[in-house]
N, C-alpha and C positions, 0 to 999 in steps of 0.2 A: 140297113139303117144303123147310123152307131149310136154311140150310149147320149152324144149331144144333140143330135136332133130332137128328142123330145123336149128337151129345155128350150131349144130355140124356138122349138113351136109356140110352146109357153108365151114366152117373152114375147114374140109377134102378135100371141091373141091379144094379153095383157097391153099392150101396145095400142093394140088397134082397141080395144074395148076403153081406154083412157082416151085416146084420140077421139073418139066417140061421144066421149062425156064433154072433150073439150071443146068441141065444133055444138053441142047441144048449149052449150052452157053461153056460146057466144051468139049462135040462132035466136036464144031466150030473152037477150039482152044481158045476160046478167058478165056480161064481160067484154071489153073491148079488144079490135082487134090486137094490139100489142099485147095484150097478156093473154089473150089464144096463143099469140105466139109463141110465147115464153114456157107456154105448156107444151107447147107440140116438140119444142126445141128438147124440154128436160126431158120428156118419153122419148124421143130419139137418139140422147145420149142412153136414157136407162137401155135402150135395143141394142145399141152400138156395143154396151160392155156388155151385156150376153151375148154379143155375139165372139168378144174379145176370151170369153171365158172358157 
């Protein structure tokens, strides 16, 4: 294992536990599909630069 795998695990939980709030938050109504999207989009750049890190 090297010293960046724990960070990138990090990032993927943190990821996936946003993506979770984001898909809840559009389940609930309280969001339309375009701004789901726009969440899932900015978690997926934040995953993209840890992994760039």
């Amino acid at each position: 294992m090297t010293d960046d795998e724990p960070g990138l695990a990090d990032a993927v939980d943190r990821f996936l536990d946003e993506a979770d709030a984001a898909f809840d938050q559009y389940d609930q109504g309280y969001a339309d599909a375009d701004a789901t999207v726009a969440v899932l989009r900015s978690h997926a750049d934040d995953l993209r630069d840890a992994l760039e890190e």
